[in-house]
C-alpha positions in Angstrom: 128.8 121.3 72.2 128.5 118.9 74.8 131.1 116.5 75.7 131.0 112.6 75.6 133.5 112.0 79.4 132.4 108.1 79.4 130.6 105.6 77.6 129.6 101.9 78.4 127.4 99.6 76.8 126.0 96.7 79.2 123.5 93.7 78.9 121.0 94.1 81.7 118.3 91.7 82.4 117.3 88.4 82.5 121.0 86.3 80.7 121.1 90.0 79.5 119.2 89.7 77.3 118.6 93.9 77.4 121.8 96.1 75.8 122.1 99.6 77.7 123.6 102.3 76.5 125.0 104.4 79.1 126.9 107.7 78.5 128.1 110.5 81.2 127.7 113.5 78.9 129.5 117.2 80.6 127.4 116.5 83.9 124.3 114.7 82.6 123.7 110.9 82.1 122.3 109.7 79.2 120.7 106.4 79.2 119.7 104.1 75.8 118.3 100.9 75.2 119.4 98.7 71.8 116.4 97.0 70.2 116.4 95.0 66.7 115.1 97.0 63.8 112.2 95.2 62.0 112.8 94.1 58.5 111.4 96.6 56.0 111.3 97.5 52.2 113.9 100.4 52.8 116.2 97.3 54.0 117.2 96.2 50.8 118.8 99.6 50.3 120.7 99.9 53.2 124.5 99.6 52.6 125.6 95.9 53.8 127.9 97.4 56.9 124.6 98.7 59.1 123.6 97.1 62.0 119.8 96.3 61.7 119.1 98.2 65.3 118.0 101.4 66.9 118.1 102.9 70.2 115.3 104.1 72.4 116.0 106.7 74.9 115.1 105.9 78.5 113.4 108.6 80.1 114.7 109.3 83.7 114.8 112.3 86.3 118.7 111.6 87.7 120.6 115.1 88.8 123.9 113.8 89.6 125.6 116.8 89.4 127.3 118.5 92.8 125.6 121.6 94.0 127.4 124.9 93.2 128.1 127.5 96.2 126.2 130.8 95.1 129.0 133.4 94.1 129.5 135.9 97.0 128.7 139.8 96.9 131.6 142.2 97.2 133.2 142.3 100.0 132.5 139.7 101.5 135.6 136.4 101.7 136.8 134.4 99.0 135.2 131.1 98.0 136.6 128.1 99.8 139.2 126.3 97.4 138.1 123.3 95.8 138.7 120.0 97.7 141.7 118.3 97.3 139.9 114.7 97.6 137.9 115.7 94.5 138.9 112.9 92.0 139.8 114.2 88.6 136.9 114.1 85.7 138.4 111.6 84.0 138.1 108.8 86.6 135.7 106.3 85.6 132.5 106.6 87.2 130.0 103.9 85.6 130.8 100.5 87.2 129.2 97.3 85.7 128.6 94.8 89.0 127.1 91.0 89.3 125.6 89.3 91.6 125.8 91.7 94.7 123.4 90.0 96.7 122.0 88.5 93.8 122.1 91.8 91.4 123.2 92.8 88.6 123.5 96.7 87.0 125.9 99.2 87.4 126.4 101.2 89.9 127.2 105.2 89.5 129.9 107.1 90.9 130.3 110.8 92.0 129.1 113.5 93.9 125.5 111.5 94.3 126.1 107.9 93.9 123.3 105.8 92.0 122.3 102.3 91.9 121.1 101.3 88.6 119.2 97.4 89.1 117.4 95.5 86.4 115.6 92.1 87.4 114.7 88.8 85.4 110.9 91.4 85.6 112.4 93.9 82.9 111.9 97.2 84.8 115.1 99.5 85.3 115.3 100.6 88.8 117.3 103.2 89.9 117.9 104.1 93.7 120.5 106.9 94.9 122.6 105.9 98.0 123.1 108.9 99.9 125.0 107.6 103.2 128.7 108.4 102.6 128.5 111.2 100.1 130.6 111.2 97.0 132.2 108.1 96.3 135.3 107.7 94.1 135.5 104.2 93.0 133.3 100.9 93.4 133.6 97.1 93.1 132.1 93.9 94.1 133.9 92.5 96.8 132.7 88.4 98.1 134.6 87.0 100.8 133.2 84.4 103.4 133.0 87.4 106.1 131.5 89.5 103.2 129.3 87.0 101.1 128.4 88.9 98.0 129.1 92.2 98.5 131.4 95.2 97.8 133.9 98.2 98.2 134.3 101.7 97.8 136.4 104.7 98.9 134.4 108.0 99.9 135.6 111.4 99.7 137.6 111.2 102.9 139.7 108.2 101.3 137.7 105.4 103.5 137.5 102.4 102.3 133.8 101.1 103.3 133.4 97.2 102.9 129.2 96.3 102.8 126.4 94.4 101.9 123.2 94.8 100.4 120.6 93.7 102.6 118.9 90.9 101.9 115.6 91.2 103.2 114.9 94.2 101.2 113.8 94.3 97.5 115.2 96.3 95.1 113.0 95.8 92.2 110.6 98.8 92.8 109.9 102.2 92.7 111.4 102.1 96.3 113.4 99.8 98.3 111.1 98.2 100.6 110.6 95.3 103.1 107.0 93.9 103.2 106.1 92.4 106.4 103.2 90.1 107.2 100.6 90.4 109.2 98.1 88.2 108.2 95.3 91.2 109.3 94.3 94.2 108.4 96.5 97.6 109.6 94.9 100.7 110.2 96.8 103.3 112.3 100.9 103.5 112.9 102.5 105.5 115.3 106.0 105.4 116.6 106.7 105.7 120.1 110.0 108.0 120.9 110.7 106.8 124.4 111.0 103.0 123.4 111.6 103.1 120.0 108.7 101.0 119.3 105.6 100.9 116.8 102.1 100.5 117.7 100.0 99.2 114.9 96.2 99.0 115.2 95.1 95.9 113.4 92.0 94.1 112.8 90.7 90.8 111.9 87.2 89.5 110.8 85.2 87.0 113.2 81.8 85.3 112.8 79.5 86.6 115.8 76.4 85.4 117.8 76.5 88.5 119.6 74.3 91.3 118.9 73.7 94.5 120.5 69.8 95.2 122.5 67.9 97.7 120.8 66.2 100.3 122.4 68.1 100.3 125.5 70.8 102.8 127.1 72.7 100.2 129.0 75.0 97.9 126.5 73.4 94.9 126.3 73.6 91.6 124.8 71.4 88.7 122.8 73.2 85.5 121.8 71.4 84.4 119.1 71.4 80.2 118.3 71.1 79.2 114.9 71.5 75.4 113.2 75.1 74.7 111.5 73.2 76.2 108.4 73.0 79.5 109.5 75.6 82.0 108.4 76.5 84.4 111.6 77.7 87.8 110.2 81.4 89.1 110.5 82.3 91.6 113.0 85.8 93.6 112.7 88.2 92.7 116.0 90.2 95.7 116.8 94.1 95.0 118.9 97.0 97.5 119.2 100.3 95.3 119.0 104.1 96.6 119.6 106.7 95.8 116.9 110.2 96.6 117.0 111.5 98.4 113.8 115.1 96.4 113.7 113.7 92.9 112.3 109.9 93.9 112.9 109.1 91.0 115.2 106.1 91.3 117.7 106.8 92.1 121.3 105.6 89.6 123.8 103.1 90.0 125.4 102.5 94.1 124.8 99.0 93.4 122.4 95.6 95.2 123.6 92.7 94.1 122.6 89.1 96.0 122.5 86.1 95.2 123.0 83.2 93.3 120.2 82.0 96.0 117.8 84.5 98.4 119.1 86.5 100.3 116.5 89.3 102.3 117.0 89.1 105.3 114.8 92.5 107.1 116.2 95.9 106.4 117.5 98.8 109.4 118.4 102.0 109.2 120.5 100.8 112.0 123.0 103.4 113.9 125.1 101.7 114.3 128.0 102.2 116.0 131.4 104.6 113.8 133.8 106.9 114.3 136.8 108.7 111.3 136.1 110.9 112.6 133.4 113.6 115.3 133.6 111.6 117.5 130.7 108.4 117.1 132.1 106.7 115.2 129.3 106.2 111.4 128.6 105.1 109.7 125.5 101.8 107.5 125.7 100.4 105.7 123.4 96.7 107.0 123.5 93.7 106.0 121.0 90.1 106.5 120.6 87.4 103.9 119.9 84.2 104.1 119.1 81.5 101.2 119.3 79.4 100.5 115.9 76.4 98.8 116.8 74.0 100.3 114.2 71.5 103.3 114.1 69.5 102.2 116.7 72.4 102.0 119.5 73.0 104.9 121.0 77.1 106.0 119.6 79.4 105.6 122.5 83.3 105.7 123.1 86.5 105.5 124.8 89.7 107.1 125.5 92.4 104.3 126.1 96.1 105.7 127.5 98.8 102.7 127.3 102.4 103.6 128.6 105.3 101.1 127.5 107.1 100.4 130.8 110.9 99.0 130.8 110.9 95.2 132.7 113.8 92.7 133.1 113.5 90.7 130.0 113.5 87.0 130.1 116.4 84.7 129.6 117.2 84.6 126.4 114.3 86.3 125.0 115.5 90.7 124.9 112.0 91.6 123.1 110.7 90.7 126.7 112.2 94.3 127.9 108.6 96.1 127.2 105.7 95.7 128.3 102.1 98.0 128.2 100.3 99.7 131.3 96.9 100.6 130.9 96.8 103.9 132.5 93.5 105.4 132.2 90.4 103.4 130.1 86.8 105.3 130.2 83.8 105.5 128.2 82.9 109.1 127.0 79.6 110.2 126.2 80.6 110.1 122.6 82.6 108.4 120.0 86.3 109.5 120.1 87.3 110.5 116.3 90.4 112.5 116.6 93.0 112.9 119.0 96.2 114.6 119.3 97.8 116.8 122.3 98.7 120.1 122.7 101.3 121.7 125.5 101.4 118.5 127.5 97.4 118.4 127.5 95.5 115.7 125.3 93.1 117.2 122.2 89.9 115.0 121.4 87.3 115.2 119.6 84.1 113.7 121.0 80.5 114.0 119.5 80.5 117.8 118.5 82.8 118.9 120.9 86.3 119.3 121.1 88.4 118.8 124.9 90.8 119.3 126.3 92.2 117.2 128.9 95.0 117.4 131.8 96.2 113.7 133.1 96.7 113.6 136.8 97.3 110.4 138.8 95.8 108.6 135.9 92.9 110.1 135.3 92.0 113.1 133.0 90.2 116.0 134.2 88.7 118.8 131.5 90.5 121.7 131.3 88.4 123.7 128.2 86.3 122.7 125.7 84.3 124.2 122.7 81.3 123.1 120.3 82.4 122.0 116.5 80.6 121.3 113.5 79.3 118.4 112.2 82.3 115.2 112.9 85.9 116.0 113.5 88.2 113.4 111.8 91.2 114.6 112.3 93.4 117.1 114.8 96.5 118.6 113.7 98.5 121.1 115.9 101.1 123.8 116.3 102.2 125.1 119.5 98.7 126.6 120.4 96.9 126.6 117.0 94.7 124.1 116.7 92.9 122.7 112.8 90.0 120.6 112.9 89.2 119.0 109.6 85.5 118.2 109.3 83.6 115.4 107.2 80.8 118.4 105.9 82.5 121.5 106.9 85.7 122.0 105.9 88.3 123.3 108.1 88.3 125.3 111.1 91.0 127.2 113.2 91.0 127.0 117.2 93.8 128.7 119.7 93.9 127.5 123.1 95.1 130.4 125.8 97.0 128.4 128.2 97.2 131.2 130.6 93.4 131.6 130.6 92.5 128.5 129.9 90.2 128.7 127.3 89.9 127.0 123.8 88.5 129.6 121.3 87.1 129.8 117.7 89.8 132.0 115.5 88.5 131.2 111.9 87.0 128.8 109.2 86.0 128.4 105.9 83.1 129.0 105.1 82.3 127.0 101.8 81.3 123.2 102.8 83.9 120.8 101.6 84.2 116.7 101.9 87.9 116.8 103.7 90.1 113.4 103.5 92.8 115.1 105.0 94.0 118.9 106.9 97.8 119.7 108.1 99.8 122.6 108.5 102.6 124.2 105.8 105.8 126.1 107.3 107.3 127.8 105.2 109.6 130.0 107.5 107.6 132.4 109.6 104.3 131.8 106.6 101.3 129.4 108.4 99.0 128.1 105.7 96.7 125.0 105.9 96.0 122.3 103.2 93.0 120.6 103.1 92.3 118.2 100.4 88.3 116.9 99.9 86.2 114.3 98.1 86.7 115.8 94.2 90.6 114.7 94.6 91.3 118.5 95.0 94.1 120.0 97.2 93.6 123.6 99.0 96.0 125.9 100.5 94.0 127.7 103.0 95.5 131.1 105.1 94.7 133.3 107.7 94.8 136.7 106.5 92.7 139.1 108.7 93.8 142.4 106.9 92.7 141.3 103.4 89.1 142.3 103.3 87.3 139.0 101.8 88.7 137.4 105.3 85.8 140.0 107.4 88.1 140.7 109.8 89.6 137.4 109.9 87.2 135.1 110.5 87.2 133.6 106.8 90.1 131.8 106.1 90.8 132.9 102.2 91.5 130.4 99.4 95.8 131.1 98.3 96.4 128.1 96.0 93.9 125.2 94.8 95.3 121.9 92.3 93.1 118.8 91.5 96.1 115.8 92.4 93.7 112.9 90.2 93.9 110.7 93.6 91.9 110.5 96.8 94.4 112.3 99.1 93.7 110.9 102.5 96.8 111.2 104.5 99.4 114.1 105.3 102.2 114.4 107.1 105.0 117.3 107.2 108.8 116.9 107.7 111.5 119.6 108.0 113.6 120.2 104.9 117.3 118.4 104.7 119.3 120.4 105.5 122.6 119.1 104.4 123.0 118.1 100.5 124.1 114.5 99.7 126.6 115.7 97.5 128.6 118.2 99.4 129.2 118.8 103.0 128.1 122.7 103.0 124.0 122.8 104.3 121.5 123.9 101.6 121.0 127.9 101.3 117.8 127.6 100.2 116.6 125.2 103.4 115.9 126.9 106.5 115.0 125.0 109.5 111.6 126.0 109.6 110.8 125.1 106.5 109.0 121.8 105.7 108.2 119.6 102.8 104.7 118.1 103.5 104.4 114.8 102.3 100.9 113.3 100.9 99.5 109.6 100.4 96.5 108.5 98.0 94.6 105.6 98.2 95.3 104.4 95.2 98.9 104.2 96.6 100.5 107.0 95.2 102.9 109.3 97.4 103.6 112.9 96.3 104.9 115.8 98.2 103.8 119.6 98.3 106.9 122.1 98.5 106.9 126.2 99.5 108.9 127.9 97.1 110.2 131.4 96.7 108.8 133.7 94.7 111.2 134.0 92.1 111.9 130.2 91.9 108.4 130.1 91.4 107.5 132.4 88.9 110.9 130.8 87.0 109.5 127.5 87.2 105.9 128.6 86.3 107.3 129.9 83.1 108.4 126.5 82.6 105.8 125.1 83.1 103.9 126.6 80.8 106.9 126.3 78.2 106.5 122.3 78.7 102.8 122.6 78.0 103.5 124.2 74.4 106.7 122.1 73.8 105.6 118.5 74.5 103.2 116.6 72.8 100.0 116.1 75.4 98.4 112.4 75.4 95.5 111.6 73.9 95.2 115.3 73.3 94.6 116.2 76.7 95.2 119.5 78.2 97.7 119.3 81.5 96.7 122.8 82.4 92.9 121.5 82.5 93.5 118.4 84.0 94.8 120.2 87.3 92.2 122.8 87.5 90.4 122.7 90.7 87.1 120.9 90.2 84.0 121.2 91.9 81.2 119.5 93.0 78.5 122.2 92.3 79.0 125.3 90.7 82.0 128.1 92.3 81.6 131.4 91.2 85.3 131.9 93.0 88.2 132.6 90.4 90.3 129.5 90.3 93.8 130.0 92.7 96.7 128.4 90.4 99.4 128.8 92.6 100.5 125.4 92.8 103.0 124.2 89.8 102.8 120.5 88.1 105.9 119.0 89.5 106.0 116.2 87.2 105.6 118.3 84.3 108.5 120.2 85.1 110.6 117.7 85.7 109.9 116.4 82.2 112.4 119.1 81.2 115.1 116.7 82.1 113.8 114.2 79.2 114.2 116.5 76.5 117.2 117.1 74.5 120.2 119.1 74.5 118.4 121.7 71.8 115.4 121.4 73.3 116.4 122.6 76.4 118.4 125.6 75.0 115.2 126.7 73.0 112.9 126.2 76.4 115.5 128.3 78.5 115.5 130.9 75.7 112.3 131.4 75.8 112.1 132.0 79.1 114.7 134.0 79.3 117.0 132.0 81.7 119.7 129.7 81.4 119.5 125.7 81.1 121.7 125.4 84.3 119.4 127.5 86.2 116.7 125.4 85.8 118.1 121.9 86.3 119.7 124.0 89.7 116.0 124.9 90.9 114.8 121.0 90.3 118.0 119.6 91.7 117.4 121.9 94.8 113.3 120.4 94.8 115.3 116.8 95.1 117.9 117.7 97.5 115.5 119.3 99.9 113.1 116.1 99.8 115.7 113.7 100.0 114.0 111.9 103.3 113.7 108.1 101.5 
């Protein structure tokens, strides 16, 4: 039987108004919320000494437990003996707090501390605070050189006196700071030499100035109108520096393009330099493209800004940085993607992909190849290069830098809408996900001794999983590799391996995670245990709701090698008996599985 090892009951909420019942049960947390029982017939039988209230289980995906060392084979050393700062079990670890920078909740202790927040709004947030590791105890703490804040001791017996910061807020899904801008943002990119952020921004201004049809020279006709007349908008692009510490502008470091110029990329290049000791120097380069209707012919440029070190001003230390315009041309194109590759810069112009070398501030062609229809977006890997396209799906490049010669390697074939294309490592396996226009996401791979690939030139369809949201972003980061709650690096998380993050428009975030192949087929079983064992709403299937979906008919066999992670995780809501009768089922044990989801969170602990 489990055991009960602490139990609380607090008033969250606005005058807490909202009764919690917390409970650390063996290494699980338990979490309840008291609500008045509405008067019924069956009252007036009830026995006088009942409390006219019920509790409501609060649903929640917290793994606090420390991750276990896998047992050694024979032969091999002993396990390390169990720290000596480890406090005993019996220690209290659920610690009611007030007004921590104008807070209140309770804060959990262990091997991976928790925030627990509730606002005047009614949500319950929860947030984990992985910076110190395990702590031991917790209290508030307000002192005039600590206004509001509060104490703990870590593992190593330190006692850490902090703050909350103020300028964040707590009551979300995430912590986050929201900073205006009073304009539209389009493109981000952080640049490593300066520490610095380039945002592209845009505002809308009325116009009298139109473009001259029929003519291959850009130019102008100013059109004057009575104060009646409404002039139409036209989008202003800048590139701006912010500094991440308080996210203030820099001075005097904004860019501004041209009218009815838009800039459609942005990427922190390493490029080719003999002023550093490694050879390469981060610019910030972007590519524009002028939208002046059907009847203009498409143009573009490649812009290259470096951020240059100056004396700052007296009393002013964002003054330190300053932009350089190092190389501005027109191309014979519009510029739609652009990345860099070896020290060289990647762009895609027209229907051609280049490859440029900059020299004395000016960028000669080193190799170039035609492409399909429009290249939106370039993502690289040493010499592999993947070119999403708007019609054509995704193709593969490899550039020879010996030879110097960009070459086609493989594609696929079926047309496909892509929002989005990046790489997945997983150790010394390359795959590609593409995600398209039917709010699908594909796992693509090279396989040129499988048959279907025709020698490779087909890239074969692994794993396909329809995400309900308009994927348009990606982005991959390596694996942690140390676990918040113990000091001894994950087994599980090699240094190759990455965890490729994924961003919606509908403002959703998600992740995609490479598993191995008995984890998976572990999990998959759950999976389809979870399908069977809890209720579905609105009598919906979850299996067909993540089938792949098409826009015409595939006569391809459907690829389900990509597990619901939500659904799995829904394993943690269900009860003590429930969970014994799913792990029996599958043949496995109920510690096992919350170890393979704990492992899932550890690994993508990035935020």
């Amino acid at each position: 039987m489990p055991v009960v090892k602490e139990i609380q009951m607090v008033g969250l909420g606005h005058n807490k108004s909202r009764p919690f019942l917390i409970a650390r049960v063996d290494e699980d947390l338990l979490i309840y919320e008291a609500f008045a029982r509405t008067s019924s017939a069956a009252d007036a039988q009830m026995a006088v000494d009942h409390l006219r209230i019920r509790f409501r289980k609060i649903p929640h995906s917290l793994i606090l437990r420390e991750k276990r060392m896998q047992a050694r084979k024979k032969g091999e050393e002993e396990e390390e003996p169990p720290d000596e700062n480890t406090p005993p079990d019996y220690i209290q670890q659920l610690r009611y707090f007030e007004d921590i920078s104008g807070y209140s909740g309770v804060f959990i202790c262990g091997p991976y501390p928790h925030w627990l927040f509730m606002t005047s709004k009614g949500s319950l947030r929860i947030h984990p605070m992985s910076i110190d590791g395990w702590v031991t105890c917790f209290t508030s703490f307000h002192n005039v050189n600590c206004p509001k804040g509060f104490l703990y001791f870590n593992r190593k017996s330190d006692l850490c006196i902090c703050v909350l910061p103020t300028h964040v807020t707590y009551d979300a899904p995430w912590p986050i700071r929201k900073v205006p801008l009073r304009c539209t943002p389009h493109h981000i990119v952080y640049h490593n030499d300066s520490k610095l952020y380039a945002v592209v921004t845009s505002i809308q201004e009325s116009t009298n100035k139109f473009p001259r049809v029929l003519s291959d020279d850009r130019e102008w006709d100013y059109v004057e109108r009575n104060e009646r007349f409404v002039y139409p908008n036209m989008n202003k692009y800048t590139v701006q520096l912010f500094t991440p510490s308080t996210w203030e502008v820099i001075p005097d470091t904004r860019y501004d393009c041209e009218d009815w110029e838009h800039i459609t990329c942005l990427a922190n290049a390493q490029l080719k330099s003999e002023g550093t000791i490694s050879g390469l120097k981060g610019f910030v380069t972007m590519g524009t493209a002028y939208c002046m209707g059907e009847d203009v012919v498409a143009r573009g440029r490649i812009i290259i800004l470096d951020v240059i070190e100056v004396v700052p001003e007296p009393g002013q230390p964002l003054t330190k940085n300053k932009i350089k315009v190092v190389y501005d041309k027109e191309q014979k194109g519009p510029v739609s993607a652009i990345s860099y590759l070896n020290g060289l810069l990647v762009t895609a112009i027209g229907q051609k992909i280049y490859i440029w070398s900059l020299n004395d501030d000016d960028l000669s062609g080193v190799a170039f190849i035609d492409s399909l229809v429009y290249i939106h977006s370039l993502h690289i890997i040493k010499n592999l290069i993947i070119a999403a396209d708007i019609l054509k799906s995704v193709a593969l490049y490899r550039y020879q830098e010996d030879l110097r010669v960009l070459s086609f390697v493989s594609r696929d074939i079926k047309p496909l809408e892509t929002f989005a294309a990046e790489f997945m490592v997983d150790g010394e396996n390359l795959s590609f996900i593409v995600t398209d226009n039917n709010k699908n996401v594909i796992i693509l791979a090279y396989l040129s001794e499988v048959r279907e690939s025709y020698g490779g030139i087909r890239l074969l369809r692994r794993a396909d999983f329809n995400i309900g949201s308009h994927v348009n972003t990606l982005f991959r980061v390596r694996c942690k590799l140390e676990d918040p709650s113990t000091t001894k690096k994950n087994v599980s998380a090699l240094e190759n391996k990455h965890v490729t993050f994924l961003a919606t428009l509908d403002g959703s975030i998600g992740y995609l995670l490479p598993l191995q192949e008995k984890v998976f087929r572990r999990q998959q079983m759950l999976q389809s245990s979870m399908i069977s064992q809890l209720p579905s709403p609105a009598g919906l299937n979850p299996k067909a709701y993540r089938a792949f979906k098409a826009s015409k008919l595939d006569n391809n066999n459907p690829q389900r090698n990509i597990l619901d992670g939500e659904l799995c995780w829904k394993f943690m809501h269900l009860s003590t008996m429930e969970r014994t009768e799913v792990a029996r089922k599958i043949g496995t044990s109920v510690d096992q599985l919350i170890d393979d989801l704990m492992e899932f969170d550890r690994l993508t602990a990035h935020f």
